[in-house]
Every structure is written in structure tokens, then in C-alpha cells.
N, C-alpha and C positions, 0 to 999 in steps of 0.2 A: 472453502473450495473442495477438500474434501471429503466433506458429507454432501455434498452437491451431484460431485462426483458418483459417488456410490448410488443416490437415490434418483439422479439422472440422467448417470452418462453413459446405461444402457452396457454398464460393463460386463465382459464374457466371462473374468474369473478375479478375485476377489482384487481387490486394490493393495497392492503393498506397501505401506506406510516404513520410512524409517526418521528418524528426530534422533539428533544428537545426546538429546537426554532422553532416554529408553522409556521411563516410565510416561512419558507426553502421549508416544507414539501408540504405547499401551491403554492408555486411558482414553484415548480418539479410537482405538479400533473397537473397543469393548460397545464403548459408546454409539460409532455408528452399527458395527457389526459388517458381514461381506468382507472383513477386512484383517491380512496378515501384516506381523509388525515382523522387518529384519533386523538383522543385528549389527549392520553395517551398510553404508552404503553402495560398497559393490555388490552384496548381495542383493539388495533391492532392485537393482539397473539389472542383475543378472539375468532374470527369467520375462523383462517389462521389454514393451514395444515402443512405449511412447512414458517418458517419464519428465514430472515438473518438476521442477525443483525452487525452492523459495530460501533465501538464508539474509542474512542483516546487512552482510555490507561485501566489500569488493573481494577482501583478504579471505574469509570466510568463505565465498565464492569459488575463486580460484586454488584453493586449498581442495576444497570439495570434489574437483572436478580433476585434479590433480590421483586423487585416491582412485577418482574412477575410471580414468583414461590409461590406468594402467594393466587393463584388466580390455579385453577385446568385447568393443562395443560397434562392431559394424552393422548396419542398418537400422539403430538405434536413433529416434528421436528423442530430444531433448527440449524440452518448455522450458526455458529460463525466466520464473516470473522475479527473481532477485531484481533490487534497485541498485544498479551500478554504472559508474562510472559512463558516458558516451563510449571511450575507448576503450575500456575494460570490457563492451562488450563486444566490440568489433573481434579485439583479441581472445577471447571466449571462443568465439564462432571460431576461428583462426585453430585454436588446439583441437577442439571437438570434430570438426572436418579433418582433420589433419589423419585424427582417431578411424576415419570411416565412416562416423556417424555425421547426422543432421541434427540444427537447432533453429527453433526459433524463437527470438525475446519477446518477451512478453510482460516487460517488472510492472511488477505489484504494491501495492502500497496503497497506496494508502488510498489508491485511487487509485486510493486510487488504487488509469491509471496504466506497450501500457496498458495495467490495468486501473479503472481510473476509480474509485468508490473506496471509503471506509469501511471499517471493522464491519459493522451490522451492515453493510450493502452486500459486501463478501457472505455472511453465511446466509441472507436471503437471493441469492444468486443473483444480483442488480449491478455488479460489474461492468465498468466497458470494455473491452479487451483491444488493443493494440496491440494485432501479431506483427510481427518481420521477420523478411527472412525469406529465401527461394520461395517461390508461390506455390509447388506443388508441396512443400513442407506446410507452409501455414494451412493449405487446402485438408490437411489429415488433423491440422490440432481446431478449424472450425467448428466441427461436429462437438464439440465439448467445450463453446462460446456458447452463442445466444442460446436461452433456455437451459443451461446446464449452469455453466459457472456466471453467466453474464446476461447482461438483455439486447444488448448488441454490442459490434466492430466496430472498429476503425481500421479498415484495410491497408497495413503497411507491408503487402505482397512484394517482392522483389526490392524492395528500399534495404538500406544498410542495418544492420541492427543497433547502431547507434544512436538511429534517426529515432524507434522506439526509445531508447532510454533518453535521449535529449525532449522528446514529448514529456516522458514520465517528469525531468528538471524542469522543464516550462510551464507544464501544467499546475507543479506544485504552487506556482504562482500565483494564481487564480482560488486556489483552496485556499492557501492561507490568508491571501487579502480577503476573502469572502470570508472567513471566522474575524478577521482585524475587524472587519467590517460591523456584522452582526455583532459583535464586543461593540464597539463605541455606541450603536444604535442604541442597543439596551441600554449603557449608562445613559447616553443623554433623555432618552426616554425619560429615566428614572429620576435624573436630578431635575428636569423638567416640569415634573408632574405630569407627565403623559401619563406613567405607565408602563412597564415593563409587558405585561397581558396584551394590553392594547396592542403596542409594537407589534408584538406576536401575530397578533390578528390580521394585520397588515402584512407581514411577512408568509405567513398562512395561504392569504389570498393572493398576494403579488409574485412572490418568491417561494413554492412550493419545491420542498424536496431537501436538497443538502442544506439551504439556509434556512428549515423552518426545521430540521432535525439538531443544527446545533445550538437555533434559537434555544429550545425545549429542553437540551441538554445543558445552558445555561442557565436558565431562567429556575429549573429544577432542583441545579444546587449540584448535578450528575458531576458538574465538571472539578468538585474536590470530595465527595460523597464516594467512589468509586474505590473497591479495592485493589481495581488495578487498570491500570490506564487504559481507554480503546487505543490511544495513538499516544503511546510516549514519546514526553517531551522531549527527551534525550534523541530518541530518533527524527524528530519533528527539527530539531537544533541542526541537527548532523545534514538533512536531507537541508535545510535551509542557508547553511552554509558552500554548501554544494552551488543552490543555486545564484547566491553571489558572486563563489568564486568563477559560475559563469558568465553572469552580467559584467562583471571586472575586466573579464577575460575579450570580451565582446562589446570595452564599451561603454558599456548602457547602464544609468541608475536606475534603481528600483526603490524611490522613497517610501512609498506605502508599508512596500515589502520590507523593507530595513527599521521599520516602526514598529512590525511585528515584532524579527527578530527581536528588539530590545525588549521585548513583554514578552519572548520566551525564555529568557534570562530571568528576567524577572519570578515567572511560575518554578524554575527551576532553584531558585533562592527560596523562595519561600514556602514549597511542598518536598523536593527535591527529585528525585526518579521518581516517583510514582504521580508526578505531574502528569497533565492529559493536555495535548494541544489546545481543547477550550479552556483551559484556566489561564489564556489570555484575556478572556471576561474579567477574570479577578485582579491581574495585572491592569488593565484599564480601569477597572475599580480603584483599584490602589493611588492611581495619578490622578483619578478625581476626588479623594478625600473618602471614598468608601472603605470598607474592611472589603478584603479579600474574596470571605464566605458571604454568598449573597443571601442565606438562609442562618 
């Protein structure tokens, strides 16, 4: 997001970057360039008009915003692309107004997603963005959606901002039965004698796009070859728990979805952190008599 930022989002003065670990923040500015790193985050918010902010989970979050709402931030906007909580973000908006300033959510992840797409959709600027949040807020964070961070919206104008972060939990639904999915195909393919390739070919043609990039990232070996995850497990677990404890909450089973889960238990046993949400390929491997590494 951003180097996306920087190389399209038509900025008037350099991007200030700040990351909790100094040297990240340093190593991204160097890299894209146009770009200062602060030393903290009310420095960063200090002299910004319009700032995102991305962090792992709620506590993190709220911590974060905690440091900055102490410090006068009126007529400050705020992009919350963090994955949190439906309520965590209502309450969010709740302190940040309170502050003076404007927010609108927008979480990120994995897809996502709402911003909806993985790792590599993110730094080819292939995001979908789901803002919320007052309309004339989200109307100032557009201009740095499509073509800049994303390819297109999902207009969550004047909706709650919880209703964005309940998209981002429902949506995950859909991503990871579509990796459960592409896992089983490729095994059965394979104990078959189809073909893993073949499959591919089919998927290629039929299913272009997220299910023929995690085909490819299975089939290749990507999904325990990697020295460091696109989408860790750990957070892949944490965000799928999440969306149980909404279905639970609401109801409603999710078999498919709860089949995953156990095959991200699985990757998590057998890699440990540095598992990648597609080494449910190798977890599905494992329950049909294959090893793990498909190479």
C-alpha cells in the first residue's frame, strides 16, 4: 500500500512512514524513496492530513490510538485498515470523534477485504477497498482506492463501521473455503491420476484469478518453500476463530469452514509460525496418505 501510495497517490509532500520496529519503517522508505520515517507515532499523525493505519489485532489497535488521541488531532482523518473486532470498530470511531477528528474503516487483510486481496494483490495495487464511515469522509479517502491502492469499491458510505469490519469476518469465509477448496481438488486430481497440471488448466480457464494464484502457489511447493509466510498461519487461525465465534454467535454452522480450521492446526503442527495459509494443501495431503511437501 505504501509504495502504491508514493508512486500513485499523486502525493504533495513525502509520505511519513512510522512501524513499531524503526528499522521496517527505514528499510520501506529507503526502498520506495519520497519517504520520511518518524520516531513515534504522534509524530507521524503530527504534520498528516489524512493517515492509515494498519496493526495485527484489536489490543494493538486501541493502544495505538490511545498514544495519539492524546496529543490534538482535529480535522484529522484517519483510514483504519486494522482487522478488528465489528465493535472494536464502532468504539474506535467513538474515541477518534470524540478527539475532533474523522475515521473511516477500511481493514485490511488479507483481502483481503474492507480491504479484500492478499499479500501480492496488495503491492500490485489489486485491492478492493470497503470504506465506511460519513460519506463526505470516505469521498477524501477515494482518490487513493481505485488505481492507487485498489481496482475498485465497495461503497460502505454512511453505513456503520462495523458493518466494514463484519464484511472483512464474512468475507474471510469465502477465501478460505476457496484455498479448502483448491486443496482437496489438487489432491484428488493427484491420487486420481488426473493430474495436478491438468487441474491447474482447468482452473486457469474456469477460475481465473485468486484460485488459479493459490493453485500455482500449491502445485509449486510456494506453500512450505517460503521464508516467510504471505499470510501467516497464526493470523489466518486468529482471523478464523473470529469468524466462528461469529457464526456461534449467530446461529449458523460453517462445515466447510470448520474443516479448514482443522487443517490450519494441522500446518501449524507441522511447520509452526512460519506456516502460510496454503499449507492447507499439505494438511489435506497428510489426511490422504501423502507427505506434507508436494516436491
Amino acid at each position: 500500500m505504501c509504495g502504491n501510495l508514493v508512486a500513485k497517490g499523486h502525493l504533495t509532500s513525502p509520505l511519513v512512514l512510522y512501524n513499531r520496529t524503526a528499522s521496517r519503517a527505514e528499510q520501506l522508505a529507503q526502498a520506495l524513496g519520497n519517504c520520511t520515517v518518524a520516531r513515534s507515532a504522534p509524530e507521524a499523525v503530527a504534520d498528516a492530513d489524512i493517515i492509515f493505519t494498519c496493526l495485527t489485532d484489536d489490543s494493538a489497535v486501541l493502544e495505538l490510538f490511545r498514544q495519539i488521541l492524546e496529543h490534538d488531532v482535529a480535522g484529522k482523518l484517519f483510514v483504519n485498515c486494522s482487522t478488528t473486532q465489528p465493535a472494536t470498530s464502532d468504539d474506535l470511531a467513538a474515541m477518534v470523534e470524540k478527539g475532533g477528528a474523522g475515521i473511516v474503516t477500511m481493514p485490511g487483510k488479507y483481502s483481503p477485504e474492507a480491504l479484500f486481496g492478499e499479500p501480492s494483490m496488495a503491492e500490485k495495487g489489486l485491492l478492493t477497498c470497503v470504506p465506511a464511515g460519513r460519506a463526505d469522509l470516505v469521498d477524501r479517502v477515494k482518490p487513493y482506492c481505485t488505481g492507487v491502492i485498489g481496482r475498485g469499491i465497495i461503497d460502505f458510505s454512511n453505513e456503520s463501521h462495523s458493518k466494514a469490519s463484519l464484511l472483512k469476518v464474512i468475507g474471510n469465509v469465502f477465501i478460505i473455503n476457496m484455498i479448502e477448496t483448491v486443496a482437496e481438488g489438487l489432491v484428488l486430481a493427484e491420487k486420481s491420476n488426473l493430474g495436478v497440471d491438468n487441474l491447474h488448466k482447468f482452473i486457469q480457464a474456469i477460475f481465473p484469478g485468486p484460485f488459479a494464484l493459490y493453485s500455482q502457489r500449491m502445485i509449486s511447493g510456494d506453500y512450505y518453500g517460503r521464508e516467510e509466510p504471505a499470510v501467516g498461519i497464526g493470523m489466518a487461525g486468529h482471523l478464523a476463530d473470529e469468524v466462528l465465534a461469529l457464526a456461534a454467535a449467530s446461529g449458523t454452522r460453517l462445515n466447510a469452514y470448520e474443516t479448514a480450521r482443522k487443517h490450519m492446526d494441522m500446518v501449524q503442527a507441522h511447520v509452526g509460525a512460519k506456516g502460510d495459509v496454503s499449507g492447507i494443501y499439505g494438511a489435506v495431503r497428510q489426511e490422504s496418505g501423502l507427505p506434507y511437501e508436494s516436491r
